[in-house]
C-alpha positions as CSV (number, residue, x, y, z in Angstrom):
1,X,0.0,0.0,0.0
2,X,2.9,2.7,1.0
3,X,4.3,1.4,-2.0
4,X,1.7,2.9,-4.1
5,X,1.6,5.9,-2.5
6,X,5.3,6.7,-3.3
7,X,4.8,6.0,-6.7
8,X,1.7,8.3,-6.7
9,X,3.6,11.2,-5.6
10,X,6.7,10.5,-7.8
11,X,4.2,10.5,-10.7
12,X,2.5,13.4,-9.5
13,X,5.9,15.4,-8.7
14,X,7.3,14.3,-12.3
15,X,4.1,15.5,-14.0
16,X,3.9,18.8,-12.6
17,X,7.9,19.8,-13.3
18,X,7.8,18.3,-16.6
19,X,4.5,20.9,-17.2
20,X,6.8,23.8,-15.3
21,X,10.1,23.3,-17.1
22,X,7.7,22.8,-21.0
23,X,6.0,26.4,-19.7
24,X,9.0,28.3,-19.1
25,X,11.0,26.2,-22.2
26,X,8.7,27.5,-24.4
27,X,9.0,30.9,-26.2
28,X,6.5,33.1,-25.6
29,X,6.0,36.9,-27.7
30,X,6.1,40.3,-26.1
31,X,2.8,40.9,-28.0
32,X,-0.1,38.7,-29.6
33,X,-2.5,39.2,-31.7
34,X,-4.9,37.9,-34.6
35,X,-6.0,39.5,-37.8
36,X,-7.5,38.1,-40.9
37,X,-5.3,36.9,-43.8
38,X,-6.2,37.5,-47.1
39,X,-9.0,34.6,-47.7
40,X,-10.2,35.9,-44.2
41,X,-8.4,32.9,-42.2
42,X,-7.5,34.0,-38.9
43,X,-3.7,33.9,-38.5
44,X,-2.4,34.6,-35.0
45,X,1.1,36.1,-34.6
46,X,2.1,33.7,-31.4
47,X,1.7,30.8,-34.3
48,X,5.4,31.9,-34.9
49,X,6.9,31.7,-31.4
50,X,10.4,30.5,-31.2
51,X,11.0,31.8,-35.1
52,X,12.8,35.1,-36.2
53,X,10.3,37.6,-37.4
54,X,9.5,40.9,-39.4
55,X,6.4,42.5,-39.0
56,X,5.6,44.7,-42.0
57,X,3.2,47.8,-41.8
58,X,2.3,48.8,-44.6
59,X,-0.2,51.0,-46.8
60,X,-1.8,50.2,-50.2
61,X,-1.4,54.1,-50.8
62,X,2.0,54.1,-49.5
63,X,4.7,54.6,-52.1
64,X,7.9,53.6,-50.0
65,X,5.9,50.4,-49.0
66,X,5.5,49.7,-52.2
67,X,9.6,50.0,-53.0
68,X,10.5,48.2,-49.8
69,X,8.5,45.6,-51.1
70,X,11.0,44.0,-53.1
71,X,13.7,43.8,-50.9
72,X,11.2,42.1,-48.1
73,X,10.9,39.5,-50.8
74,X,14.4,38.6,-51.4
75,X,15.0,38.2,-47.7
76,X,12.5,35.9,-46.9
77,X,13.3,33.9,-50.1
78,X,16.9,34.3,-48.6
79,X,16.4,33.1,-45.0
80,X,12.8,31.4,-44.6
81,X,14.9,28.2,-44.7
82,X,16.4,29.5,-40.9
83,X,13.1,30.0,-40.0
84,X,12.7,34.0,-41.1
85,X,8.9,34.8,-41.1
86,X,7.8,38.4,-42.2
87,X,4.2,39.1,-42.1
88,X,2.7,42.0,-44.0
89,X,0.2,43.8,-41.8
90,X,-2.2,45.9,-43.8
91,X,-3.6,49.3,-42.7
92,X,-4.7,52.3,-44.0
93,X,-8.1,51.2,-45.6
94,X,-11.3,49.6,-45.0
95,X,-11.2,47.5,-47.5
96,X,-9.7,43.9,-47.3
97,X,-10.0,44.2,-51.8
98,X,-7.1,47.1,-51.3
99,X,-4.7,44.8,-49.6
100,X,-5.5,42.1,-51.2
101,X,-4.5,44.2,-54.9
102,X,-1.6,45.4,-53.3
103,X,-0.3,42.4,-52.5
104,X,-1.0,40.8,-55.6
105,X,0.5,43.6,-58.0
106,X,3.9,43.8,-55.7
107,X,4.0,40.0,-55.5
108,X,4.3,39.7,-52.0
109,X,5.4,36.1,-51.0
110,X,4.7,36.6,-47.5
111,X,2.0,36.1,-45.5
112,X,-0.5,39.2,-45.7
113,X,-3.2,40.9,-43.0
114,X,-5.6,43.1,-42.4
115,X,-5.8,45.5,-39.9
116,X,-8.7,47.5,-41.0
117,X,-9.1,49.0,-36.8
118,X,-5.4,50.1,-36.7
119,X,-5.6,47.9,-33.0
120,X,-2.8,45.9,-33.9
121,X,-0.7,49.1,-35.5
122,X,-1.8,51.2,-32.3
123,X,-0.6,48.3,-29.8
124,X,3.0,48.6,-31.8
125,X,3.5,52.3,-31.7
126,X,3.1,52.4,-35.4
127,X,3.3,56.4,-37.1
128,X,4.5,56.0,-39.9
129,X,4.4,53.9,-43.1
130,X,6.1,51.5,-43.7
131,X,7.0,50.6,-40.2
132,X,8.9,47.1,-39.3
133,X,9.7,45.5,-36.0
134,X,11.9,42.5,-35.6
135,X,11.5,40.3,-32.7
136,X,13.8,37.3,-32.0
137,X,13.2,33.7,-31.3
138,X,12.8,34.7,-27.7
139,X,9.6,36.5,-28.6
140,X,11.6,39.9,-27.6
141,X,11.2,43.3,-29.7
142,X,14.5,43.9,-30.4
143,X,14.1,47.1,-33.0
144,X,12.0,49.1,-34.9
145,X,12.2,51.4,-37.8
146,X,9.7,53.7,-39.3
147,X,9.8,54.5,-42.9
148,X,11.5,53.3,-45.5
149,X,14.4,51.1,-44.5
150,X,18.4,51.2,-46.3
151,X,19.1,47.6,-47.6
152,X,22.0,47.7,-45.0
153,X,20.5,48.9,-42.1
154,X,17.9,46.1,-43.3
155,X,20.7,43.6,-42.9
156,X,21.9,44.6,-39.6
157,X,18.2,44.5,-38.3
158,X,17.6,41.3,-39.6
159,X,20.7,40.1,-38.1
160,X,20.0,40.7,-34.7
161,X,16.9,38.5,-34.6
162,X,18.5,35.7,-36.5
């Protein structure tokens, strides 16, 4: 009978550190949220925890966003193999058929949101377009840069969260 006691609490003891040590293990982000992809598919950012990634702000009416486009392209053709994900967030309209044309004309290969209530770009401090912020496998914000970004600043961003 003690016998199956002991082994009752071992069980018990083992279960609950292996839960403690998997919640503390796992990466968790600074901030979380979920907005609609194009086809309306709820993609949540936390989805990515643990991988490198570059959230894009951008505008459909934005010019530079459009020119930065490019270059966002080549880097996560570059280094999606390490894990880099980049997610194009969407503002500046109310219309999910806006983003959706912008993507499609500057052949964006990432995935693409909406945020048609500017509650995800308020929560980030964004002010300007385009805006990126780079958080690191840890889930930390490690930098963020409004407007249009030089190809080698880019690089030294990108860097840091790889």
């Amino acid at each position: 009978m003690k016998r199956w006691i002991v082994v009752a609490v071992l069980g018990i003891i083992v279960a609950v550190g292996g839960y403690v040590i998997f919640s503390f293990s796992r990466p968790s982000l600074e901030k979380d949220f979920t907005l609609p992809d194009l086809n309306n598919r709820p993609i949540r950012l936390s989805s990515f925890a643990g991988r490198p990634l570059i959230l894009c702000f951008f505008s459909p009416r934005c010019g530079d966003c459009k020119e930065e486009t490019p270059l966002l392209n080549e880097l996560y053709e570059i280094h999606k193999k390490e894990g880099l994900v980049i997610i194009g967030i969407g503002v500046g309209t109310k219309r999910m058929e806006e983003i959706r044309e912008f993507a499609e004309e500057s052949k964006i290969r990432y995935p693409v949101v909406a945020d048609l209530d500017l509650s995800v770009a308020r929560e980030f401090g964004v002010s300007w377009l385009p805006h990126l912020v780079f958080i690191n496998r840890q889930g930390k914000i490690v930098s963020a840069a409004a407007g249009k970004v030089p190809s080698e600043k880019l690089q030294e961003y990108l860097q840091a969260v790889l």
